[in-house]
PAVEX-505052 format. One line per 8 residues: their letters; for each residue x, y, z of N, C-alpha, C. Coordinates in steps of 0.1 Angstrom, whole numbers. Layout:
! PAVEX-505052
A = X Y Z X Y Z X Y Z ~ ...
This chain:
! PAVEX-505052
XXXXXXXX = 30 1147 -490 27 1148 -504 13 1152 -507 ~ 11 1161 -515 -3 1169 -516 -7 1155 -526 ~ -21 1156 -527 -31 1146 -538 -31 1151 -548 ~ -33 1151 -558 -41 1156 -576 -47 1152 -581 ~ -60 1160 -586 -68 1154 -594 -65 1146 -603 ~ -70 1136 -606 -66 1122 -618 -74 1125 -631 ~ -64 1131 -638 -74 1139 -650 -68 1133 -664 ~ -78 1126 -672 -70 1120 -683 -76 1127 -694
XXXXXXXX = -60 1136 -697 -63 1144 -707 -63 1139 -720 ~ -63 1128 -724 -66 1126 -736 -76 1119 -738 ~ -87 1119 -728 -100 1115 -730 -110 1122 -729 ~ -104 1140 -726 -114 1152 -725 -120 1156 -738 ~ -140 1155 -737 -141 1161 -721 -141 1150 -716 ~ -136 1149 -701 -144 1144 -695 -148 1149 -680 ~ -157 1141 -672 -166 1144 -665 -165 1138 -655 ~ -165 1136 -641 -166 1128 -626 -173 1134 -617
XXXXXXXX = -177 1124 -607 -176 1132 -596 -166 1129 -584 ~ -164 1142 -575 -156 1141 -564 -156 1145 -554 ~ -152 1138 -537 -156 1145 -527 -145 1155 -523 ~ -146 1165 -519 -140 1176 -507 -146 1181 -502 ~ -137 1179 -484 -144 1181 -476 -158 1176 -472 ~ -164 1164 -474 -173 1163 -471 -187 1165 -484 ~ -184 1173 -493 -193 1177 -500 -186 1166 -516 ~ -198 1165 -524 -195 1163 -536 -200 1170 -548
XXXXXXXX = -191 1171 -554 -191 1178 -570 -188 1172 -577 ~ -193 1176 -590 -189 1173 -605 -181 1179 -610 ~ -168 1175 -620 -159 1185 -627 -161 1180 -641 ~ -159 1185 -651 -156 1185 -663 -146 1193 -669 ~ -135 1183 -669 -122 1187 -674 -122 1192 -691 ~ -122 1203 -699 -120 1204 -714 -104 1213 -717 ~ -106 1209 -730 -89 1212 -734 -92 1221 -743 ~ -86 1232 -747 -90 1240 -760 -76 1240 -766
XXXXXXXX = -79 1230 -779 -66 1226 -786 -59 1238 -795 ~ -68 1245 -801 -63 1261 -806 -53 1270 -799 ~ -59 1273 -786 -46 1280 -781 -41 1273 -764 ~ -41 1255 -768 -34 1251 -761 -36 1254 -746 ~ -50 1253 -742 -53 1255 -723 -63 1243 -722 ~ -65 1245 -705 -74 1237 -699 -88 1249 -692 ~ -98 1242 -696 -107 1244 -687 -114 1238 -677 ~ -122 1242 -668 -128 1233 -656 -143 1237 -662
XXXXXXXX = -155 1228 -657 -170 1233 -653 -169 1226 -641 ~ -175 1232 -631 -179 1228 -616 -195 1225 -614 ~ -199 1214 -606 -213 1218 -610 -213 1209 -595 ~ -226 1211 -587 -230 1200 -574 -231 1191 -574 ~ -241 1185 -566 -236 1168 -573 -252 1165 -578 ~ -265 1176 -579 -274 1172 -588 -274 1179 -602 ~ -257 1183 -604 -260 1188 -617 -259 1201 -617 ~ -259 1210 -613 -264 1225 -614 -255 1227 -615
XXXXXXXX = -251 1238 -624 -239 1248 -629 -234 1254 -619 ~ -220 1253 -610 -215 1266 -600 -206 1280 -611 ~ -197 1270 -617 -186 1276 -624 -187 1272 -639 ~ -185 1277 -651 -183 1269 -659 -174 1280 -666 ~ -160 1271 -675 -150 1275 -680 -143 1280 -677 ~ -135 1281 -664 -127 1278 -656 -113 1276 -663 ~ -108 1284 -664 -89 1284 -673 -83 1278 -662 ~ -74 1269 -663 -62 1267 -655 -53 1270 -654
XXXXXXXX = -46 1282 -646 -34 1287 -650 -22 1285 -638 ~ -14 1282 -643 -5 1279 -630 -3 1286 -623 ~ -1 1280 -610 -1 1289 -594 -10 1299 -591 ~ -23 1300 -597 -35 1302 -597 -46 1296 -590 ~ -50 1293 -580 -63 1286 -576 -73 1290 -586 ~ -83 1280 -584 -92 1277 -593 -105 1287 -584 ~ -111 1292 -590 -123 1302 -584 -118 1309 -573 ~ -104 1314 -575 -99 1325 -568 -104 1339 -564
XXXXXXXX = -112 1342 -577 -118 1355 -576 -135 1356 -571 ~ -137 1340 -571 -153 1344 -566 -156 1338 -553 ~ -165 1346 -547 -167 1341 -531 -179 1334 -529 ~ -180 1322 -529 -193 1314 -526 -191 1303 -518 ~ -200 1301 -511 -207 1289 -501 -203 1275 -505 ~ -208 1276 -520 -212 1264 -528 -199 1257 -538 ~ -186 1269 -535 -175 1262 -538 -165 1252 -535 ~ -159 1244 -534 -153 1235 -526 -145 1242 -508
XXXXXXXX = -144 1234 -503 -138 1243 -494 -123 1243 -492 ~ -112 1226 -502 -99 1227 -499 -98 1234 -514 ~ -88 1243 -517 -78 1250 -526 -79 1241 -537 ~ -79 1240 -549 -74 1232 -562 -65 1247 -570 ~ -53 1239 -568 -44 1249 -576 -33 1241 -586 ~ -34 1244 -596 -24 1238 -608 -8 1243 -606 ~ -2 1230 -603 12 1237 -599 21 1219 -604 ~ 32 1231 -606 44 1219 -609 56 1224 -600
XXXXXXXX = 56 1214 -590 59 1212 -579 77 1210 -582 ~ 80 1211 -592 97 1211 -595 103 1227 -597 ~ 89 1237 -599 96 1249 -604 99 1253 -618 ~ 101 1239 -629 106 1240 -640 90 1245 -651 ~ 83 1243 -651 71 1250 -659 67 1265 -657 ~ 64 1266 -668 62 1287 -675 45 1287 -670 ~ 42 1276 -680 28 1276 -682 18 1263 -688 ~ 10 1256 -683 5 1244 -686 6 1240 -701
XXXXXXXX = 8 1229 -702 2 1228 -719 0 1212 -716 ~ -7 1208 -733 -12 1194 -730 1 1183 -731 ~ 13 1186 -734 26 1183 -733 27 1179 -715 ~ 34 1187 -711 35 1190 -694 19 1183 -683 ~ 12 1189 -688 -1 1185 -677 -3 1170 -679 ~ -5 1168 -665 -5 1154 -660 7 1145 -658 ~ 22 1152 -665 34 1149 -664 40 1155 -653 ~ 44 1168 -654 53 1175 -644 41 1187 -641
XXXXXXXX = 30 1190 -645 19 1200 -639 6 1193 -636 ~ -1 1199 -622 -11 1187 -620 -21 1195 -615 ~ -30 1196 -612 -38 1201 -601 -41 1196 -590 ~ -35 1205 -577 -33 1194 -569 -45 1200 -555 ~ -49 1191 -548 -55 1195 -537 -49 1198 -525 ~ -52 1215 -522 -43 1219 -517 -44 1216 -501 ~ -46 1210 -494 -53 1204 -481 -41 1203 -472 ~ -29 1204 -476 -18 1203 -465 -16 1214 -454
XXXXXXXX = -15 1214 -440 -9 1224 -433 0 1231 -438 ~ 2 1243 -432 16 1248 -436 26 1244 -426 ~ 34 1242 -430 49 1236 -419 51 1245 -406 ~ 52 1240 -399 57 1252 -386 72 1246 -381 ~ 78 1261 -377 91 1259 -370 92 1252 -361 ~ 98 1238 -359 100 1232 -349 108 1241 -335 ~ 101 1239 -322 104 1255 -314 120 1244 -306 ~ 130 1256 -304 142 1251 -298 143 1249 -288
XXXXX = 149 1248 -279 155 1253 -267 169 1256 -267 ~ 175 1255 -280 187 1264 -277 184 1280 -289 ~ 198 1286 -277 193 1298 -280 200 1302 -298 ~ 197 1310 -306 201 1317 -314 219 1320 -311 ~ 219 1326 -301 233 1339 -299 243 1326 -297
């Protein structure tokens, strides 16, 4: 079972810190109630801006598109792990959509010894 961030959306913004991998950061979870999304700010753990405003969109990792040092090193990707969600909303998130840390192996074929034929 993958982890997820513990994000209480009806007390956003709000703010923590967390370890991955060894490192710790700050997140600040915000909601934009107009058109119904989530944002992230990422910051180190003395404070300093990495990322800020950060969309969450499902099956998307989070800072997908940038390449830096200073980003976490396991995956955080928002997913609802049943298949049944289009797209997050403040309805769904936290219920059946989560952001989860993506830290698991990927499964491997248990190898046989019998043959196929």
């Amino acid at each position: 079972m993958r982890d997820y961030v513990p994000i209480e959306k009806n007390r956003l913004p709000e703010r923590f810190e967390m370890d991955l991998a060894g490192d710790t950061f700050v997140f600040q979870f915000n909601y934009n109630k107009t058109y119904d999304f989530f944002t992230v700010d990422l910051y180190d753990y003395k404070q300093n801006p990495l990322v800020i405003g950060e969309k969450l969109v499902l099956g998307v990792p989070l800072w997908s598109d940038l390449v830096s040092d200073n980003l976490p090193a396991p995956t955080l990707i928002p997913m609802d792990e049943s298949g049944n969600t289009e797209r997050i909303t403040f309805d769904n998130f936290m219920v059946t959509t989560f952001l989860f840390v993506d830290d698991i192996a990927p499964t491997q074929e248990e190898p046989s010894l019998e043959s196929d034929t």
